[in-house]
C-alpha positions in Angstrom: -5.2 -9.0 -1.5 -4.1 -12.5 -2.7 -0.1 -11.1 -3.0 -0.5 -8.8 0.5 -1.5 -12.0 2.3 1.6 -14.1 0.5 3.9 -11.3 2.0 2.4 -10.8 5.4 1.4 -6.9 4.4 -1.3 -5.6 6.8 -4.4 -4.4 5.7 -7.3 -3.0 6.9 -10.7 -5.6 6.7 -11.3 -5.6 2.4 -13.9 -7.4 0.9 -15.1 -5.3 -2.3 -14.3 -1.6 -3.3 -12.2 0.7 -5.3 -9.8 0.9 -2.4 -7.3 -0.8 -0.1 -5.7 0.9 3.3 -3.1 -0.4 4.7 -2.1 1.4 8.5 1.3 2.7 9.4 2.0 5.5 11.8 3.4 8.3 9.3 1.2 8.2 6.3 2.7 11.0 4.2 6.6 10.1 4.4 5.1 6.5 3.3 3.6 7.9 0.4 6.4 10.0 -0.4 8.6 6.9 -0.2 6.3 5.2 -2.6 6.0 7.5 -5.1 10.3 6.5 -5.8 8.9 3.3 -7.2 6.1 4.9 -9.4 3.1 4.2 -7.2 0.9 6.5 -6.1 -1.0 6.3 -2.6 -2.9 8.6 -0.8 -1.8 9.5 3.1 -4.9 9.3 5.5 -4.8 9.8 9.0 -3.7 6.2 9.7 -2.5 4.8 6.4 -2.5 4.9 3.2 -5.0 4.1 0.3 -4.1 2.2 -2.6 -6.8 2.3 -5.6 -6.3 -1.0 -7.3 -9.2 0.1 -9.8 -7.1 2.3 -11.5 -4.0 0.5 -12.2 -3.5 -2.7 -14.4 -3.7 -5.8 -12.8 -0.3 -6.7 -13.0 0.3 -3.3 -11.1 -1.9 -4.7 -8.6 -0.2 -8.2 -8.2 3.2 -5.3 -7.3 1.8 -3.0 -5.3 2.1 -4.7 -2.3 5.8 -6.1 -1.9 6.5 -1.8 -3.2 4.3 -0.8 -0.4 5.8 -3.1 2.1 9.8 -2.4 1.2 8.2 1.5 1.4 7.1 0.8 5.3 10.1 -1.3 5.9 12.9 1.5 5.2 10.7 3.9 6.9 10.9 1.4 10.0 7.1 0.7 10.4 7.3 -2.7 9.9 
C-alpha cells in the first residue's frame, strides 16, 4: 500500500487481508496486460485483485508501478 500511495495508484479502502483491488473500467484486458510483466491479477466486475500474500515482498514493493503502467497503456488512468 506504502509504494501505491508514493505512485498515486488508486485503491479500493485496505486495511488488513490477503487481497488488494484496485478499480478500472475493463478488468480482464487489465489483467491480460499484466500478465506481459509476470504478474498475475484476477478481473472482478470493477477491478482487479492483487493477492500480496502470495508473492515475495519485494514483488509486493513492484506490483504497483506494473499495475499502474498496465492501466496507463490501456488508457484508464
Amino acid at each position: 500500500m506504502e509504494e501505491a500511495q508514493k505512485i498515486g495508484l488508486k485503491t479500493c479502502p485496505f486495511k488488513s487481508g490477503f487481497f488488494i483491488s484496485v478499480p478500472c473500467d475493463n478488468p480482464q484486458a487489465v489483467a491480460e496486460e499484466i500478465k506481459k510483466d509476470n504478474l498475475y491479477l484476477v478481473a472482478l466486475a470493477k477491478g482487479v485483485r492483487f493477492a500480496p500474500c502470495a508473492v515475495s515482498e519485494e514483488k509486493c514493493r513492484k506490483a504497483p508501478a506494473i499495475i499502474k503502467k498496465a492501466l496507463e497503456a490501456l488508457g484508464e488512468i
